[in-house]
Each structure stands twice: as structure tokens, then as C-alpha cells.
C-alpha positions, 0 to 999 in steps of 0.5 A: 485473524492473523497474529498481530492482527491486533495491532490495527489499532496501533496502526490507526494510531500510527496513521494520525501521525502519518497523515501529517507526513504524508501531507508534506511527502513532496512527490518522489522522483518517477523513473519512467513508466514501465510499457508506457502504463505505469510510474514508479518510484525507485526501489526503496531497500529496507529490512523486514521487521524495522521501522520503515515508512514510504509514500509515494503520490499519484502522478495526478496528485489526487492520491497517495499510498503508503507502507510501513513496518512498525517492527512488527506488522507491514501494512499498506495505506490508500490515502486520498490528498484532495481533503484538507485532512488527506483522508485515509481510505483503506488499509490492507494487511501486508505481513507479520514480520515473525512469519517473513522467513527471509526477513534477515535479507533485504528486501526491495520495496516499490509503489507503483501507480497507472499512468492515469492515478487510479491504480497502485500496487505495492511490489516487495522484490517485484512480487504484488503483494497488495494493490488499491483501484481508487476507482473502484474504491477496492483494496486487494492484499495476498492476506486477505486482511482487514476481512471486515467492513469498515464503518468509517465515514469516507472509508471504502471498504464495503467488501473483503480484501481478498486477492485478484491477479485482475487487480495488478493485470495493469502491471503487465507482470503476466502470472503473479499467482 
């Protein structure tokens, strides 16, 4: 279990306020799609290891995600908008700020969706670093955490979150290994 791991629970705290956020988070501006695939919300710049907080809605509405850094962990958050609670689906484990070496640099944070809403993924200065297929209901992240089953109800994650570069090949990045 990574460092700070135990944090999830604070996170899940986090999230009770956050849904509420969430809920009324209107939908960001898109720039555009990238190949015609995706829609993408501009970059958003922030510090590593500072309490950052971005969502970004499907362009079908039907979905959302989000991430933040509590000052010490980065996580990333499916959310489904159709309940009248915005059900959070799955969380994924982004990093531990004590081990982000360049974490006194800025970073460039991005949410990007395929054009029909099934598929996002979170780019940190362009690299993926975890993605969610609502379709599948599966979340993908490079740490491979939460490992776990979640037992929650309407949670889906029956498997692991290990990484796939299947789970971005939408994207058109070509080799993101």
C-alpha cells in the first residue's frame, strides 16, 4: 500500500463535500476536440502538494470526473450526474505529493472525455496518468491503487486498477508506456 494510502478515508470525507461541488460545477468551457475524438477542458495550472480541486462534465452530461490534491495525496474521481446524489463510482490513486520529485514546478492539469462521454482520462503536462471507461465501469491509474474490490453499492470496482495503454489509445497519444 503506498504511503499516505491511508488517507482514502479522508478522501471519502473530502468527497461528501465535493459532490456537493460537483452538483453545481456548470460545464467548462470545450476548446475543441482533438482528431475529432475528444473534448477537452483548457489546462488548468496548479502546484503539487496544494489544495487543488477540478471537474470537468461529459459532453453528454451523463458524467463527470474530477481531481484533487488534498496537500498530500492526488486522487482522481468518476462521478455519475444522472442520481439526484451524483453517485461517485471510483477513485483512483494519482500520487503522493512526498514523492512527485518536480513538485516545486508547476504542472499543467487536464480532463479529457471521448466525444461520446464514455471515456476520460487525466493528463498531468500531457502524460495519462489515469483514466475511467464508464462503459466498462473500469478505472485505470499508473499506481495501481485502490487494488482492492470496492463493496460499495453502485461502486464498480470489481477488479484492480492496474494500468492499460488501451485505456487511453482513444487519446491518439501513440506510446504513453
Amino acid at each position: 500500500m503506498p504511503a499516505g494510502a491511508g488517507s482514502l478515508r479522508a478522501c471519502w470525507n473530502f468527497v461528501c463535500r465535493a459532490v456537493l461541488i460537483v452538483s453545481i460545477v456548470k460545464k467548462s468551457s470545450l476548446v475543441g476536440s482533438i482528431r475529432g475524438k475528444i473534448a477537452t477542458m483548457e489546462g488548468h495550472t496548479f502546484q503539487v502538494g496544494s489544495d487543488v480541486f477540478v471537474a470537468q462534465d461529459a459532453p453528454d452530461g451523463r458524467h463527470s470526473a474530477f481531481f484533487e490534491d488534498d496537500g498530500e495525496t492526488g486522487y482522481f474521481y468518476a462521478v455519475d450526474l444522472r442520481p439526484p446524489d451524483n453517485t461517485i463510482l471510483d477513485a483512483v490513486h494519482i500520487y503522493n505529493v512526498a514523492n512527485v520529485v518536480d513538485r516545486d514546478r508547476p504542472s499543467t492539469l487536464s480532463i479529457v472525455w471521448s466525444e461520446d462521454g464514455a471515456k476520460c482520462a487525466l493528463l498531468i503536462n500531457g502524460y495519462p496518468h489515469a483514466a475511467f471507461d464508464f462503459a466498462a465501469k473500469r478505472g485505470y491509474c499508473r499506481t495501481n491503487f485502490p487494488n482492492f474490490p470496492n463493496k460499495a453499492e453502485r461502486s464498480w470496482a470489481e477488479s484492480d486498477h492496474s494500468w492499460s495503454d488501451e485505456a487511453v489509445a482513444w487519446l491518439g497519444l501513440g506510446g504513453t508506456s
